[in-house]
MIDOSE-1310 file (N, C-alpha, C; in nm, 2 decimals, decimal comma, always signed):
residues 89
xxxx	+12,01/+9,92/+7,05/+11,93/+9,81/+7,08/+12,01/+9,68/+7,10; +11,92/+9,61/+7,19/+12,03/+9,50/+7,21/+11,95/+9,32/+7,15; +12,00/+9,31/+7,01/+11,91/+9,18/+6,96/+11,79/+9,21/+6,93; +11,67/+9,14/+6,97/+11,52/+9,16/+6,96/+11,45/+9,20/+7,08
xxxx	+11,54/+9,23/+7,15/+11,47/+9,21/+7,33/+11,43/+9,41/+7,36; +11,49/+9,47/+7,29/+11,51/+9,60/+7,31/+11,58/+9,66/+7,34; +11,59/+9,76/+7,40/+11,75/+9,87/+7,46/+11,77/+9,80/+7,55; +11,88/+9,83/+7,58/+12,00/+9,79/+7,65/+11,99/+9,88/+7,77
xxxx	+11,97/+9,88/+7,92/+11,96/+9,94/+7,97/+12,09/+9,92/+8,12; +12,08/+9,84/+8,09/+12,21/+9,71/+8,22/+12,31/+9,69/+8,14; +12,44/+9,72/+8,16/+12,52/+9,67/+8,10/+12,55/+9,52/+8,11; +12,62/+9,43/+8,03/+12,63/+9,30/+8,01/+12,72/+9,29/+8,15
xxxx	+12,72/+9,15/+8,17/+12,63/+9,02/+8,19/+12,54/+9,03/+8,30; +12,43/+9,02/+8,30/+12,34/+9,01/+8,34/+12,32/+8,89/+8,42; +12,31/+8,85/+8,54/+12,28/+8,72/+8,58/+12,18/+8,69/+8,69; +12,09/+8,80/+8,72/+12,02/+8,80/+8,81/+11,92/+8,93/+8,82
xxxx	+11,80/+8,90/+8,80/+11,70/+9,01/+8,83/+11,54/+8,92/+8,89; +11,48/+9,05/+8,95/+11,35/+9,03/+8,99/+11,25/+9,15/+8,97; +11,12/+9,17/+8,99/+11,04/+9,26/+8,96/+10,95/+9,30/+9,02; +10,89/+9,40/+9,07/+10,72/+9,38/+9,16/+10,67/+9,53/+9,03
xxxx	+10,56/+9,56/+9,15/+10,48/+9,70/+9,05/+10,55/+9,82/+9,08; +10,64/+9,79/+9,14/+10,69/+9,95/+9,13/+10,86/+9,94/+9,09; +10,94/+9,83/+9,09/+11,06/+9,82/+9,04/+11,10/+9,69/+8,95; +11,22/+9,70/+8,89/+11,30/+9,57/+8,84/+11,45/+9,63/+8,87
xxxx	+11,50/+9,48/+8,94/+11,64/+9,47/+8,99/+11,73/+9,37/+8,90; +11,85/+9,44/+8,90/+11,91/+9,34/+8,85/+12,08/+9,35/+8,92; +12,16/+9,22/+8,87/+12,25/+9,19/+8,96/+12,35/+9,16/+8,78; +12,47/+9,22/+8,79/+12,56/+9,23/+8,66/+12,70/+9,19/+8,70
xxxx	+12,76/+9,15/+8,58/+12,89/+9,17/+8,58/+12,96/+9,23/+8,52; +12,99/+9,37/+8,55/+13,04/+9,49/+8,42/+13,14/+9,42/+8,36; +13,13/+9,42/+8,20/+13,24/+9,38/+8,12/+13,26/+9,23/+8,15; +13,15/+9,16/+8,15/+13,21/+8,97/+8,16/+13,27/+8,98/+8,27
xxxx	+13,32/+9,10/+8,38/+13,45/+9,04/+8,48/+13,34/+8,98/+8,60; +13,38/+8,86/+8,58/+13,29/+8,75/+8,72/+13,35/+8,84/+8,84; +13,49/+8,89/+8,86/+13,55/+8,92/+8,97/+13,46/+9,04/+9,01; +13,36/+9,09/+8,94/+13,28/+9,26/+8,98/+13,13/+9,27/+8,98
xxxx	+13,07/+9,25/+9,07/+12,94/+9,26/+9,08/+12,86/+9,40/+9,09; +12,81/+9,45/+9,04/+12,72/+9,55/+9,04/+12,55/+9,56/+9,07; +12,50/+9,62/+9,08/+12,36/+9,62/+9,14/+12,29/+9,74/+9,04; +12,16/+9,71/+9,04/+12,06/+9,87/+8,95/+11,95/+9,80/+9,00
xxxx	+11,88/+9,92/+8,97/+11,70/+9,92/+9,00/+11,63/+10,02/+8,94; +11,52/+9,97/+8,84/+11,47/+10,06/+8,76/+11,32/+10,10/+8,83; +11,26/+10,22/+8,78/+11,18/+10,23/+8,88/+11,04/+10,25/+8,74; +10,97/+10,16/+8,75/+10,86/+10,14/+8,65/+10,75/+10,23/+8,69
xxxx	+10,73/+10,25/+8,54/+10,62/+10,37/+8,57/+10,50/+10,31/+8,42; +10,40/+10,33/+8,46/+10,29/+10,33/+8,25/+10,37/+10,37/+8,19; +10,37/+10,52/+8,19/+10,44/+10,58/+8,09/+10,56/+10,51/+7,96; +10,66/+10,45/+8,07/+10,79/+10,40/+8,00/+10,73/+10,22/+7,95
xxxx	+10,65/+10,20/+8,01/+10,60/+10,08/+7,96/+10,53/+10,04/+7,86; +10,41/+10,16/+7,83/+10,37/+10,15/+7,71/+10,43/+10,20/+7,60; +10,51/+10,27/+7,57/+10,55/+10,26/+7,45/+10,71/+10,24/+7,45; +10,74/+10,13/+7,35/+10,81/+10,07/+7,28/+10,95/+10,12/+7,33
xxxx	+10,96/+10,27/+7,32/+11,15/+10,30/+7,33/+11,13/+10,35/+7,47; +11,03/+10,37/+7,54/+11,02/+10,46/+7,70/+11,10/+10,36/+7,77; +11,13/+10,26/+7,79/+11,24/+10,22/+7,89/+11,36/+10,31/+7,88; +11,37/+10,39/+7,78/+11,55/+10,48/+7,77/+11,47/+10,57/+7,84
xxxx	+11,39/+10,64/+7,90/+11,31/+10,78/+7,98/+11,27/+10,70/+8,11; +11,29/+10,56/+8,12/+11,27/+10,52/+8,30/+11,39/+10,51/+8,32; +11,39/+10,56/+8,46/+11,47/+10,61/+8,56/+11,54/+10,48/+8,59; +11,67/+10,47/+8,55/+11,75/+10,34/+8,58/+11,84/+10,38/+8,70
xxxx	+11,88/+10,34/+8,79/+11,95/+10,35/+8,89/+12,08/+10,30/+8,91; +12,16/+10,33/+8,86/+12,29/+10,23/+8,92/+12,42/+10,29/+8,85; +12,53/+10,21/+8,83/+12,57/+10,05/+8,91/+12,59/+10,11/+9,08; +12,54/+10,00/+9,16/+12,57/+10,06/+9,30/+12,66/+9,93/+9,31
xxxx	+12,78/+9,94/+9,46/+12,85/+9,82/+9,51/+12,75/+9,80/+9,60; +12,76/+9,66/+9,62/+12,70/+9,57/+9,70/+12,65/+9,63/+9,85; +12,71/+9,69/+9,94/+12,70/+9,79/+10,05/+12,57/+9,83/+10,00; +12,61/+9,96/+9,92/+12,53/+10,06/+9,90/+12,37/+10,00/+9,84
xxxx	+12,31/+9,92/+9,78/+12,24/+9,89/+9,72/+12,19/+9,78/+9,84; +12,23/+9,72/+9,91/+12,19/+9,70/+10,06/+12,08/+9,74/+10,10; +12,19/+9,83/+10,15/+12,11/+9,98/+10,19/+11,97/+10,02/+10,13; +11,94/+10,04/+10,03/+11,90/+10,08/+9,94/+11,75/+9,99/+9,91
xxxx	+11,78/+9,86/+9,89/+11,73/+9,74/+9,88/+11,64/+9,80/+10,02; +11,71/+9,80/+10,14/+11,60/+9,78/+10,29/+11,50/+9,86/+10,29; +11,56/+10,01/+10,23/+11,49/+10,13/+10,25/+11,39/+10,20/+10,13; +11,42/+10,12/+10,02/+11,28/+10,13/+9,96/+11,18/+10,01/+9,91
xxxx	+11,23/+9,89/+10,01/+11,18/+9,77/+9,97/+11,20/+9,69/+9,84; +11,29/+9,69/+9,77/+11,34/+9,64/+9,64/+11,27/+9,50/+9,66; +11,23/+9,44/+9,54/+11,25/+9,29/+9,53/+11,34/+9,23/+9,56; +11,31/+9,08/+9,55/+11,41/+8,98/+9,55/+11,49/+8,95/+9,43
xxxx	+11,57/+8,88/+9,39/+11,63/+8,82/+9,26/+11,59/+8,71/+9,27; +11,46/+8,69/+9,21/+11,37/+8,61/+9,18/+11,41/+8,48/+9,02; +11,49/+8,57/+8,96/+11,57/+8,46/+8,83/+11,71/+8,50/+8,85; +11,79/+8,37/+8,87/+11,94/+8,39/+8,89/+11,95/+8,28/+8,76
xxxx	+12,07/+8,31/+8,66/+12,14/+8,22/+8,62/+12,26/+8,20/+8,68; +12,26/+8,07/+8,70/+12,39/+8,05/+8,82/+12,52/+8,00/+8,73; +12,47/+8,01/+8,61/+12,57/+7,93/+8,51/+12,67/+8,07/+8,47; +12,60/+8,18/+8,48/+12,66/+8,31/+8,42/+12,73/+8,35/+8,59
x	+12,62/+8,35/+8,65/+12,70/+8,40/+8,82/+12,80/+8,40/+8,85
């Protein structure tokens, strides 16, 4: 678990996500290194949402490099990164 927020599904640092009804994106820095950007997208379902620990049984996607997740982003319509902290970015 990570603090009060719940499991940990993204590895740290975290600096950027958004969400609609069918996904949440997010934008990371494996290991604190600003020099490495990574990409995921989880794919929301009821199930994993209503109870408490089901985010560890939704389908998390990633880390993709920036290319690939592109890609990815066009062809299944991903959100935007709707909250950026630009202080962590």
């Amino acid at each position: 678990m990570a603090g009060r927020g719940g499991p940990c599904v993204v590895q740290e640092t975290v600096f950027a996500a958004g969400f609609d009804d069918k996904y949440i994106v997010a934008e990371n820095h494996p290991s604190r290194d600003r020099s490495r950007t990574a990409y995921w997208y989880i794919i929301r379902n009821a199930q994993s949402e209503s109870d408490p620990m089901g985010i560890l049984r939704a389908r998390v996607m990633g880390p993709f490099p920036e290319t690939q997740y592109r890609k990815l982003e066009a062809r299944l319509n991903l959100p935007n990164f709707s909250i950026v902290y630009d202080d962590l970015k």
